[in-house]
C-alpha positions, 0 to 999 in steps of 0.5 A: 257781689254776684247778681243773677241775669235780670232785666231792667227797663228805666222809665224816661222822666225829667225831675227837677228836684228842690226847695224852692223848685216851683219857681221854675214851672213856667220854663218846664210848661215850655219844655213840653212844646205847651202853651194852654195848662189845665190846672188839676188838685183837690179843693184843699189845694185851691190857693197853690193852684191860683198861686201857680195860675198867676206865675203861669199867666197866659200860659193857663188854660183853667183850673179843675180842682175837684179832684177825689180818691180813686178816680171815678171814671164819670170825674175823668170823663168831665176833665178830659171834655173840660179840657177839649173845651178849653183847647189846653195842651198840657195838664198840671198835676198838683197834689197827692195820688188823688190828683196825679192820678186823675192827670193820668186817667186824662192822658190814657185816651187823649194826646195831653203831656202831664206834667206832676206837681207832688205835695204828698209822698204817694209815688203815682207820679214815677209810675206808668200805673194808672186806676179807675173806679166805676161801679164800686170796683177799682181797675188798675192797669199799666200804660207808658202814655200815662206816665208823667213827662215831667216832676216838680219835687219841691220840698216846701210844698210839702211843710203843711202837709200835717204830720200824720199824713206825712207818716201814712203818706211815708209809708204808703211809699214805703209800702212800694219800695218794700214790696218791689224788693220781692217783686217777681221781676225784682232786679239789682238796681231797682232793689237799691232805689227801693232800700235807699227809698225805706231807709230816707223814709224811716230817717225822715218820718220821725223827725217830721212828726216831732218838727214838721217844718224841718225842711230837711227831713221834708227833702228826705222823705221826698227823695224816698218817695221819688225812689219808692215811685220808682221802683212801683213804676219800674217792677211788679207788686203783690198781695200788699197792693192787691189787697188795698186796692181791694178795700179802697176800690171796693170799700171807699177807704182812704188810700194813704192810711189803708196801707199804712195799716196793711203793710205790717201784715202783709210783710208778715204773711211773705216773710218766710217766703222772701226772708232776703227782702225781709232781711233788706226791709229791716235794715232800712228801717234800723229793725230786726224785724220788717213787719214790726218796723213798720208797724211800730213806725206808724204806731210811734207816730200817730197813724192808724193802725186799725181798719176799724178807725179808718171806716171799715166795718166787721161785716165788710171783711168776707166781701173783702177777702172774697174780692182779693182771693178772687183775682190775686196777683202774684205774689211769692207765697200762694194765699188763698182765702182763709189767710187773707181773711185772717190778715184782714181780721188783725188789720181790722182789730190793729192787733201786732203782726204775726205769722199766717 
């Protein structure tokens, strides 16, 4: 196969991947040099974390669960003096993108290793991407101090996430890898992560909604999303990513679902510009056509596929694409507003994909 000159620079993370790998949390605690854990998760995952309090023993140093979506700048403040008071050393990320990334706010300004816990397919914990929200507006950024020092992949944590959160969660992972072989720093390697990632994901998806404790479809879909992480880590993204971080920042819309309900319309709106990503997307998804595989795969399964069903209002959608016209990123077509308004008009309605 010929390949053009590239650039590839692997992100240093240890993973430790299984069903049953929790058990080993104490040795790897350990392997950071820490002593003091700060547990980090939402409510929802109070009793896992109590649970991995009592197998950590001495070794922790508290548990913070109020762990929200798009981290508020005010939560990170409150963790990060919580943590100073506590004299912990490390922080123990359990959960979705909520609470890995508020682990990540933590490590931007202080010395603390994270050391992430997955229970959703997000990604956030292979990336050195970190956001913060403050005044109704999301701010994202890069920064290698944020990056986790070490994942936890365990398949059974995820068997009671339900299934139709798996499916928005799947293709919230999907949505990096898709968008990562179009990148324009896309190279070689990372597109062979991010189509075997697709490809994991869509085999996965539809067996966990039809037997949600299948423990090897479960083990799938993590391994997709670890790959899906990766190449969001790894390379840059574009007008898919642009525009959910738009209406989840500025719009307080749930993450996972925004962009299970984007990325059909998104895929479309670039398609005659990276019809060679189309093309790879595609065969992942066992579909002829990118945009329309995945917006079957969610319609199949359950998920939103309306902005409308997710808390999004008409009159909401000319601020939106005022915001994601304003300050684009880029993106291998040039989109201005009316094409974005457009996109967010079929997103809100759940119409189809079609071309802009």
């Amino acid at each position: 196969m010929q390949t053009s000159d590239f650039v590839y620079s692997a992100r240093a993370a240890r993973v430790v991947f299984g069903a049953g790998s929790l058990q080993h949390i104490e040795r790897e605690v350990l392997n950071l040099n820490a002593g003091r854990a700060l547990i980090l998760c939402t409510p929802q995952h109070r009793d896992i974390a109590e649970a991995l309090a009592e197998r950590l023993g001495s070794r922790v140093a508290g548990i913070f669960d109020r762990a929200v979506m798009h981290v508020p700048v005010e939560l990170v403040v409150e963790v990060r003096e919580l943590a100073r008071k506590l004299n912990a050393d490390c922080a123990i990320a359990l959960g979705g993108g909520s609470t890995i990334g508020l682990g990540k706010a933590i490590a931007l300004e202080s010395d603390l290793p994270i050391l992430a816990i997955p229970t959703t397919y997000a990604g956030s914990e292979m990336t050195p991407i970190f956001g913060l929200t403050e005044g109704g507006l999301k701010r994202t950024g890069t920064d290698l101090r944020v990056l986790p020092k070490t994942v936890i992949y365990d398949p059974e944590l995820t068997l009671t996430l339900p299934a139709q959160l798996s499916v928005t969660s799947g293709i919230n992972a999907i949505a990096h890898a898709a968008e990562g072989l179009y990148s324009r720093d896309a190279n070689p390697i990372i597109s062979l992560m991010a189509e075997e990632g697709i490809a994991a994901l869509a085999r996965a998806l539809p067996v966990i909604v039809a037997h949600p404790e299948d423990k090897h479809a479960r083990s799938q879909a993590l391994y997709g999303a670890w790959l899906c992480g990766t190449v969001l880590g790894s390379v840059g993204m574009a007008l898919h990513h642009k525009l959910c971080h738009t209406l989840g920042g500025s719009f307080n819309l749930p993450h996972a679902e925004t962009h299970t309900i984007i990325l059909p319309h998104a895929l479309s709106c670039n398609a005659g510009a990276a019809p060679e990503a189309m093309k790879r997307i595609a065969r992942a998804l066992g579909h002829d056509n990118a945009a329309m595989g995945v917006y079957e795969l969610a319609k199949a399964s359950g998920a939103p596929v309306a902005l409308k069903d997710i808390g999004m209002t008409a009159s909401q959608l000319d601020r939106a694409a005022e915001i994601a016209s304003a300050n684009p990123y880029w993106n291998p077509r040039a989109v201005e507003y009316n094409v974005i308004r457009a996109l967010l008009q079929d997103a809100f309605e759940g119409v189809p994909p079609r071309e802009y």
